[in-house]
GUSESE-86979 format. One record per residue (C-alpha): x, y negated, z. Coordinates in nm, 2 decimals, padded with zeros to 4 digits. Each point is the difference from the previous one (the first is absolute). Layout:
> X  Y  Z
...
end
This chain:
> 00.50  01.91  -00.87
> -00.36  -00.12  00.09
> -00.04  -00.27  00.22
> -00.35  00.02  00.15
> -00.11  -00.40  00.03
> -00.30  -00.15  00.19
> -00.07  -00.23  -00.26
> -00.15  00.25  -00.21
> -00.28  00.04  00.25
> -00.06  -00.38  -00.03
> -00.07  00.06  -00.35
> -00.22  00.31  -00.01
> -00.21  -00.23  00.29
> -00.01  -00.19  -00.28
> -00.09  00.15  -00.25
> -00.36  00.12  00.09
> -00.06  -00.34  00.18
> -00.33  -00.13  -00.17
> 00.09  -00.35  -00.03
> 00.37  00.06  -00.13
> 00.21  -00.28  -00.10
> 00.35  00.08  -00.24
> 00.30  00.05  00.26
> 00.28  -00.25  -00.01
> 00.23  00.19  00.16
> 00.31  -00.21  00.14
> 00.35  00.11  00.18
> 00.41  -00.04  00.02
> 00.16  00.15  -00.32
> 00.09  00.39  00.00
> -00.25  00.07  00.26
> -00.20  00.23  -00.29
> -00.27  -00.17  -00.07
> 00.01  00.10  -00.37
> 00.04  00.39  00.13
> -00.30  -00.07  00.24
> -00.26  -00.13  -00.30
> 00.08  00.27  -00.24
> 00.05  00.25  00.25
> -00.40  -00.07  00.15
> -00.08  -00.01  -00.36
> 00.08  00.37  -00.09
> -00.11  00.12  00.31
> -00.38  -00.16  00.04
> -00.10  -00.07  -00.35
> 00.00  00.19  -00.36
> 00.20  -00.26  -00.17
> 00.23  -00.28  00.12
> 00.13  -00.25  -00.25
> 00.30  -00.24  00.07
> 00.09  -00.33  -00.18
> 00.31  -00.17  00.11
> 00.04  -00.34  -00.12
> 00.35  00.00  00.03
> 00.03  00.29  -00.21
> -00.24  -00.06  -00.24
> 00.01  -00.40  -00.07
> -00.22  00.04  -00.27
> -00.31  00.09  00.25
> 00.00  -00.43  00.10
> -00.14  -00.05  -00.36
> -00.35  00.23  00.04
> -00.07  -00.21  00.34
> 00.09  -00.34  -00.13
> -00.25  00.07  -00.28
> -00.28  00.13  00.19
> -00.17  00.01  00.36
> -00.29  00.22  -00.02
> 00.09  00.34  00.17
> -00.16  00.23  -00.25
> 00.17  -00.17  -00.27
> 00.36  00.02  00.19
> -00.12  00.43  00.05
> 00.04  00.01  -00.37
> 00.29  -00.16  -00.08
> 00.17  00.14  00.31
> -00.10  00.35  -00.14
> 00.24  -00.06  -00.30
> 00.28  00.01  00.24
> -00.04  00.34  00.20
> -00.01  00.35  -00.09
> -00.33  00.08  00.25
> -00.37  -00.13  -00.03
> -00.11  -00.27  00.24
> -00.31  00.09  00.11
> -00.15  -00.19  00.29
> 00.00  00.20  00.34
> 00.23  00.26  -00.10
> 00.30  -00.22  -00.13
> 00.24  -00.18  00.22
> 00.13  -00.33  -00.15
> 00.30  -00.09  00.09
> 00.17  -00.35  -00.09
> 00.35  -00.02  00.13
> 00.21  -00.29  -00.04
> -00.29  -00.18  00.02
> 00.22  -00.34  00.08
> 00.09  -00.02  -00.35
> -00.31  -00.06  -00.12
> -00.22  -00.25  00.15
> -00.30  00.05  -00.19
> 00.02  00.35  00.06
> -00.04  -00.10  00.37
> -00.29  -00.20  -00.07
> -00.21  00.28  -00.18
> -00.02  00.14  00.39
> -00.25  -00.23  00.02
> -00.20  00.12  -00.28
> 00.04  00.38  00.05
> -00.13  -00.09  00.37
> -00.29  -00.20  -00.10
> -00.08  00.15  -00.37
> 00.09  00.35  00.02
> 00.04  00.12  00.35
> -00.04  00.34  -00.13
> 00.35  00.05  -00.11
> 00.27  00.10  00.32
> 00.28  -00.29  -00.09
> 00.35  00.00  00.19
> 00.24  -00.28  -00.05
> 00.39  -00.05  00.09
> 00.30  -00.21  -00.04
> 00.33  00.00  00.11
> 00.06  -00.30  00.23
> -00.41  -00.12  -00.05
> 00.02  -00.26  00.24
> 00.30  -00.18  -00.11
> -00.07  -00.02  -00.36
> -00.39  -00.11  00.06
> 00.13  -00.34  00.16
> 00.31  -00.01  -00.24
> -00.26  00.02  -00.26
> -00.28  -00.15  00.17
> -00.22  00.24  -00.10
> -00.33  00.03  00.11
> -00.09  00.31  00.18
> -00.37  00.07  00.02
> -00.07  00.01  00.39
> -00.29  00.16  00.07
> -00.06  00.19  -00.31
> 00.28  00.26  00.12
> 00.10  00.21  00.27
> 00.33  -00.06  00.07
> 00.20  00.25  00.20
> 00.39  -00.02  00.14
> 00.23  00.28  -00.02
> 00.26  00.11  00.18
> 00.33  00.20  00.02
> -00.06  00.32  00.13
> -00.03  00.03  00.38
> 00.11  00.22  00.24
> -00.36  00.15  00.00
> 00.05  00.11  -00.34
> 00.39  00.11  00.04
> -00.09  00.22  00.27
> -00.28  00.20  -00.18
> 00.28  00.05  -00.33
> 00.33  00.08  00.25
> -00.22  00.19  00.33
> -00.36  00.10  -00.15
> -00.06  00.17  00.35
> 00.12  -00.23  00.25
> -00.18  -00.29  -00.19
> -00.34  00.31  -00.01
> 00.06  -00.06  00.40
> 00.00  -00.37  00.05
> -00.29  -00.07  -00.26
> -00.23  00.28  00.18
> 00.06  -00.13  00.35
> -00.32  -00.08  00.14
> 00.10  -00.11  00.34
> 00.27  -00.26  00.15
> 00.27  00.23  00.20
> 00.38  00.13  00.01
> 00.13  00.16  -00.33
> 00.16  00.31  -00.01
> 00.43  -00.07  00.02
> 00.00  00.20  -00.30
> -00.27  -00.27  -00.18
> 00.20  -00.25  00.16
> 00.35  00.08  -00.11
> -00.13  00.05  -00.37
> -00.11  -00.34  00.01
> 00.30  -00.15  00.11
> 00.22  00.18  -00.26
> -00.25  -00.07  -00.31
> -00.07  -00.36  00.11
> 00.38  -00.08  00.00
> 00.00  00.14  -00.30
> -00.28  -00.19  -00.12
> 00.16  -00.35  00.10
> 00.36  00.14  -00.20
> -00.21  00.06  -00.31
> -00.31  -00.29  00.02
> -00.30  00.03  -00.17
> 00.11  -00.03  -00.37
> -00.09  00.32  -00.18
> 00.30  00.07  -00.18
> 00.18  -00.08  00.31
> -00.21  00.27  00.19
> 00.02  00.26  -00.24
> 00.36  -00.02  -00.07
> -00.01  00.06  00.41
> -00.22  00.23  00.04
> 00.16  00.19  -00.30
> 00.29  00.02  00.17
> 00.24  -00.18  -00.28
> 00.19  -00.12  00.28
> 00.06  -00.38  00.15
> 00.21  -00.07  -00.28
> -00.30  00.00  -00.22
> -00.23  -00.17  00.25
> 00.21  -00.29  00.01
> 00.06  00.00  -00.35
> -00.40  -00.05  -00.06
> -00.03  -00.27  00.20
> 00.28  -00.20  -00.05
> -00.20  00.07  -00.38
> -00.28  -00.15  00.11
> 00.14  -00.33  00.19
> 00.22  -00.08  -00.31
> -00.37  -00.01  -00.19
> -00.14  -00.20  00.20
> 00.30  -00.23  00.00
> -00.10  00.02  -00.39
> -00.33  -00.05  00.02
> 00.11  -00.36  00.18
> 00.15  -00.10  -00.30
> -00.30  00.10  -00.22
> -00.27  -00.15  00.22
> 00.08  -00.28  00.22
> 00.11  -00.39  -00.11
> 00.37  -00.04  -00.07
> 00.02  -00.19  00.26
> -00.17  00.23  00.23
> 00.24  00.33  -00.08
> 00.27  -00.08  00.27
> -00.23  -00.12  00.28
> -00.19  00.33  -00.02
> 00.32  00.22  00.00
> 00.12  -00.20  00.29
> -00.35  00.04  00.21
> 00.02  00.39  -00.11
> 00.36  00.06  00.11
> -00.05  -00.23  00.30
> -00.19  00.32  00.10
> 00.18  00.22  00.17
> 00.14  -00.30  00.23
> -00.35  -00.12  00.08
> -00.08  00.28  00.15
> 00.32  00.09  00.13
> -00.08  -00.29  00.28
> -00.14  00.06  00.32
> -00.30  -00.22  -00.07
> -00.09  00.11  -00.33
> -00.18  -00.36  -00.10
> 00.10  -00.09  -00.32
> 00.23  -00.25  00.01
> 00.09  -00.23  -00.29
> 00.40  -00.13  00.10
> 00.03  00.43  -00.03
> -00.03  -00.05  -00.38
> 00.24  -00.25  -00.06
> 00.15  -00.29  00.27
> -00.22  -00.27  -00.04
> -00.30  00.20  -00.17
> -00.34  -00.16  00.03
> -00.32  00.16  -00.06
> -00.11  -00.25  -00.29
> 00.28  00.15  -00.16
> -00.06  00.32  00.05
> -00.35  00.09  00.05
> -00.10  00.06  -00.37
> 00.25  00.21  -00.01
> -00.07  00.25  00.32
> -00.41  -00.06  -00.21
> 00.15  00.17  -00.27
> 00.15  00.30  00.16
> -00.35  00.00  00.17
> -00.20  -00.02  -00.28
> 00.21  00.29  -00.17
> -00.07  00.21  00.30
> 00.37  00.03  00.13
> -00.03  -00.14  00.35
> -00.31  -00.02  00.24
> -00.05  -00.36  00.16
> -00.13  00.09  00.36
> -00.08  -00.36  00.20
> -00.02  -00.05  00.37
> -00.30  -00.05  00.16
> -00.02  -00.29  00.26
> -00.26  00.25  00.21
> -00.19  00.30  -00.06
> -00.33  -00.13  -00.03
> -00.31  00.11  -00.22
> 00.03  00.02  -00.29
> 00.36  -00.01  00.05
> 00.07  -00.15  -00.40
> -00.10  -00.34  00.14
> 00.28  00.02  00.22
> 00.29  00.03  -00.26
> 00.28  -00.23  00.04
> 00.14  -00.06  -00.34
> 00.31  -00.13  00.10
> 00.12  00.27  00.16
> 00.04  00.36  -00.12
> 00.22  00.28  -00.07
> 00.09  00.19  -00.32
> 00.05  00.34  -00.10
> 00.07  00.23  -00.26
> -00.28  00.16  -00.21
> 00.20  00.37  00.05
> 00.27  00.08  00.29
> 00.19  00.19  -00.26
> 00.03  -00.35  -00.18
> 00.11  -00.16  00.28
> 00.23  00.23  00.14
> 00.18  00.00  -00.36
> -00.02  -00.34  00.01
> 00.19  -00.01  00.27
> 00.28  00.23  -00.05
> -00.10  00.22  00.28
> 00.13  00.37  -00.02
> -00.23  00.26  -00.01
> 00.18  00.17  00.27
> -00.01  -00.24  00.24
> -00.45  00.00  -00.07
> 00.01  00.39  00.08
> 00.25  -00.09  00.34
> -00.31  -00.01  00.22
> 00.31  -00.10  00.25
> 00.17  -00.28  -00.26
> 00.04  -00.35  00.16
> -00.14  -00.24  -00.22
> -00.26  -00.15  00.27
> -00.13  -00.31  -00.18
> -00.02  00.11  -00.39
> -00.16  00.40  00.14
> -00.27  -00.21  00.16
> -00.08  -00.16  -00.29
> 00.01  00.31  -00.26
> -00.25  00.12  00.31
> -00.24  -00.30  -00.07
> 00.07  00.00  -00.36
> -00.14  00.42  -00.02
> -00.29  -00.06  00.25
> -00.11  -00.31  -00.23
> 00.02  00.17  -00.29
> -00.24  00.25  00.18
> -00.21  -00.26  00.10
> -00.05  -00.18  -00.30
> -00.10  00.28  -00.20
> -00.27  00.10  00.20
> -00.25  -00.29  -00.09
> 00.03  -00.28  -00.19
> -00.21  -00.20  00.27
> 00.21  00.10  00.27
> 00.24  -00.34  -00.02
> 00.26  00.06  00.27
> 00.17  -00.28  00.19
> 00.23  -00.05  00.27
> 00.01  -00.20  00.35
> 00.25  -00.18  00.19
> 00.02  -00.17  00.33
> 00.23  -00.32  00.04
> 00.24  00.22  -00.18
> 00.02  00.22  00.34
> -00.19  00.28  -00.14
> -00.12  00.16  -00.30
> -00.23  00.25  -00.13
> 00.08  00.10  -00.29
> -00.31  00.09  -00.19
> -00.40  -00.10  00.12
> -00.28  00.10  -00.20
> -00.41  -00.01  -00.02
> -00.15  00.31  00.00
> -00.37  -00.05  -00.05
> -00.08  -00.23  00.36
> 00.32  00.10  00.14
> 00.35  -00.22  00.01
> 00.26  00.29  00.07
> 00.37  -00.10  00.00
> 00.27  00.22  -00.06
> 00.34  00.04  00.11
> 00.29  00.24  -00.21
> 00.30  00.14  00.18
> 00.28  00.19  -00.24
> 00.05  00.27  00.22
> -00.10  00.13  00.34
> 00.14  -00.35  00.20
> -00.38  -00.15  00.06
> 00.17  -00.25  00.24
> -00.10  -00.37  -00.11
> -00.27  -00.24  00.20
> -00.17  -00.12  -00.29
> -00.28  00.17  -00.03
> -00.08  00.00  00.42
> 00.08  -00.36  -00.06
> -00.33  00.00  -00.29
> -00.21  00.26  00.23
> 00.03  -00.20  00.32
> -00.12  -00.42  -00.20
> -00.23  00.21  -00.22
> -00.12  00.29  00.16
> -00.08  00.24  -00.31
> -00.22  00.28  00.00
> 00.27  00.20  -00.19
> 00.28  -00.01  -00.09
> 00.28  00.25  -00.26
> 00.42  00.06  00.07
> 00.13  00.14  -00.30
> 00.35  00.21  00.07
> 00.15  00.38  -00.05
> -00.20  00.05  00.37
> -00.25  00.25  -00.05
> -00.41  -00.07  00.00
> -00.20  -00.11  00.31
> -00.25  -00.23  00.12
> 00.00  -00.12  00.33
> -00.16  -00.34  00.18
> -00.04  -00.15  -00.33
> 00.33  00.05  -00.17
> 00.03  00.22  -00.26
> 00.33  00.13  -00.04
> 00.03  00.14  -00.36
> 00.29  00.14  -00.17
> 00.12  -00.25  -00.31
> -00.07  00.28  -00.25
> -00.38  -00.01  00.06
> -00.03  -00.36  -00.07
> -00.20  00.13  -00.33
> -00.22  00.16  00.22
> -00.07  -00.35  00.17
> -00.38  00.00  -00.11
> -00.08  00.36  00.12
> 00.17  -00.06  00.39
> -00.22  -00.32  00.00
> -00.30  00.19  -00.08
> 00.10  00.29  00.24
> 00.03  -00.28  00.29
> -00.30  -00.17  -00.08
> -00.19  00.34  -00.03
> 00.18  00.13  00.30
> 00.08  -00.27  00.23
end
């Protein structure tokens, strides 16, 4: 089953861009990045050649000999089965992590032979570049973040014409109950299955929860793996006690992170190179509280404080032993975790839809909190997230009356309006987020 995924626009904006750099493409493990690269290169050029150098150790010898791009073309071309021929060839380097000077020839394909379209990948990049202490060449590429499928994406696979209606809207106003109820169903759906592909497909497949579960329980047990083969010895049961702590972070009504959640006595020069390396391998996103939402609103991060969540609500849900059934219950009572898979799916949304769009959070002598504020272009919007329908809750009067924004969003299963500022948005559209901005801004 095809999975249609924005990041393949990214790269075909790429690839006629005049002054293109090689990709390194970066993201959480089984999110498809390999499928992604190859599946771009069949579809927008004549050849596409792939070199994994986990595969294929014996590719680190032709780049430790030699930097000079054309000279690494002609040894490479010993290795594939299809001509390299510079704009009609995709290159692809996955696994790039395992060899470091293969990492480094970005920088000479950038500044010697720009001709050639370069991708590179690597399963848990970040983490092994500072295990390693490799050198990555900033500025000579174009790095670009990947994510688990959204619900953007899900919908167009599992409800092509309902997702046909939401992307063509060209006006803020009340959906049709019939749009409405379709959203609801697929978005619980969505937040059963997550955002891993294999996950979705065995969902949307209809191989039963059974099989859904069975994927990604799969897919934690790698990554408890992939602690083992990565991280210090030392290091291995402080980052599965930060990951599992998980579920009970954000099972609190103040979501902060806490450290004593981890272990009694836990202390963050204990544990913070730990929660770095789940960061750096893409499986949490690190949100920090702003002391006030000023312009430009990073130089108002408070470091000390944030809260964590999962890269993919499917993860998390797994994670924490949470039935299926009870996710599809639109009536279940779990208040404090169903807010949180709430925040976790709209974040998710949010952070794939720019990678300059930083989202944060904001509190008020711990009174009130909103749970997401972001800069969008001159604008400091905040944004609150109900579960369900229950939009009761001061905190974001208690942010519109000391701040006095010009807009502001409510995500919940309420349907779409704008009225005095607010606009009320149903959770599914959060991966619309950029397009209801631009239809305020355009149509105040």
């Amino acid at each position: 089953m095809r999975i249609e995924r924005d990041i393949i626009n990214k790269f075909k904006a790429w690839k006629d861009t005049p002054d293109r750099k090689p990709i390194l493409l970066r993201g959480a493990r089984q999110i498809g990045k390999t499928w992604a690269m190859e599946t771009f290169g069949k579809e927008c050029f004549k050849y596409c050649v792939k070199f994994d150098f986990d595969h294929q150790p014996e590719l680190k010898s032709v780049f430790q000999q030699t930097k000079d791009p054309q000279r690494l073309i002609k040894e490479l071309m010993l290795y594939c089965d299809q001509p390299i021929v510079a704009g009609e060839t995709l290159i692809i380097f996955d696994e790039i992590q395992e060899c470091e000077e293969a990492l480094n020839s970005l920088k000479y394909f950038c500044e010697e032979a720009p001709q050639y379209h370069v991708i590179a990948a690597g399963s848990l990049l970040g983490v092994a570049v500072k295990k390693r202490r490799m050198a990555v060449p900033v500025g000579k590429v174009k790095i670009i973040n990947m994510y688990p499928i959204t619900f953007k994406e899900f919908l167009q696979a599992s409800d092509i014409r309902t997702y046909e209606y939401i992307d063509s809207l060209e006006e803020i106003h009340h959906l049709p109950e019939i749009i409405m109820n379709k959203l609801r169903t697929e978005y619980r759906r969505y937040q059963v299955s997550g955002g891993m592909p294999e996950a979705v497909v065995a969902l949307l497949q209809n191989k039963g929860i059974g099989e859904v579960e069975s994927v990604l329980q799969a897919i934690l047990d790698l990554y408890e793996l992939d602690f083992a083969k990565y991280a210090e010895p030392r290091e291995i049961p402080r980052i599965h006690a930060v990951w599992h702590s998980l579920p009970a972070q954000l099972s609190k009504e103040n979501r902060k992170f806490v450290w004593k959640v981890i272990k009694t006595g836990a202390r963050s020069k204990d544990y913070e190179d730990a929660l770095m390396w789940l960061e750096d391998a893409g499986m949490i996103y690190r949100i920090f509280n702003i002391s006030k939402p000023g312009m430009p609103i990073s130089a108002y991060e408070e470091t000390d404080a944030f809260k964590v969540y999962a890269c993919d609500c499917g993860l998390l849900r797994r994670l924490a032993h949470l039935p299926a059934s009870v996710v599809t219950d639109p009536i279940a009572n779990y208040t404090e975790f169903k807010g949180a898979m709430a925040e976790n799916a709209v974040l998710q949304s949010i952070m794939s839809l720019s990678d300059n769009q930083k989202p944060y959070y904001w509190t008020s002598s711990a009174t009130a909190e909103v749970e997401f504020v972001i800069q969008w272009n001159a604008e400091i919007i905040p944004i609150e997230v109900k579960a369900e329908d229950n939009i009761s809750g001061s905190s974001l009067s208690v942010y519109t009356k000391k701040y006095e924004p010009h807009y502001r969003i409510r995500f919940s299963m309420l349907n779409l309006q704008f009225n005095a500022g607010l606009l009320s948005s149903p959770a599914p559209l959060a991966g619309w987020l950029n397009k209801l901005l631009s239809l305020l801004f355009t149509n105040p």
